[in-house]
Every structure is written in C-alpha cells, then in structure tokens.
C-alpha angles and dihedrals in degrees: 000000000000114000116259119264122227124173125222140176117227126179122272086249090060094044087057093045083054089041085047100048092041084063096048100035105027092230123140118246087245090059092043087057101045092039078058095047100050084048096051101048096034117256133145126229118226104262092049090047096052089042077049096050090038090046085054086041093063094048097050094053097055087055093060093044087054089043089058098036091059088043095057091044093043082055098049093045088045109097118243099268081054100061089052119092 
C-alpha cells in the first residue's frame, strides 16, 4: 500500500535548506521531510528503535542475572530451617 500524499507549502528558505540537503546526502526531498517530521514529533525510525529495545533488553537481562545471583547467595548464607518451606 503506497504511503499517503499531502501537499504543503513551505518558504523559499526552507525549499533551498531540502534542495540543499538532497545534493550532500542523496536523499529525495520526500525522505528529508519525513526524516523532519519523525524528528519533530518524536518518533523513532526503525533502526534507532530496535538499537533502543535491545539497549533495555540488556539491561534487563543483567538485572535478572543480579536478581538471581542474590537469590542464590541469600540461599547459600540462609540457615538450613530457612531454606525449608
């Protein structure tokens, strides 16, 4: 399903910024606007939000690993009335 299409107009200072980005980066004007937009109303692309969730994933994971790790050393220090139950 092909995206859907508004028009805008923008000011000439703008037109000359996208023009001006489309010759360094090689981008069209339509993925300059869109890679503004997402920006300005903040929201992630899909790269940057995998590399966020993988980042929290990580974290997670180490919390866990601490978690058990304290749970496994609370267990071995408990006396032995402690570890029935």
């Amino acid at each position: 399903m092909a995206n859907p299409f508004i028009g805008v107009r923008i000011p000439p200072d703008l037109e000359a910024a996208i023009a001006q980005r489309m010759q360094v980066t090689g981008q069209s004007k339509s993925d300059i606007v869109i890679d503004a937009l997402r920006t300005y109303l903040g929201l992630k692309h899909g790269e940057e939000r995998l590399a966020e969730i993988e980042e929290r994933l990580t974290v997670l994971e180490s919390l866990a690993d601490q978690a058990e790790s304290q749970r496994q050393h609370g267990l071995e220090a408990a006396p032995a009335s402690e570890h029935r139950g």
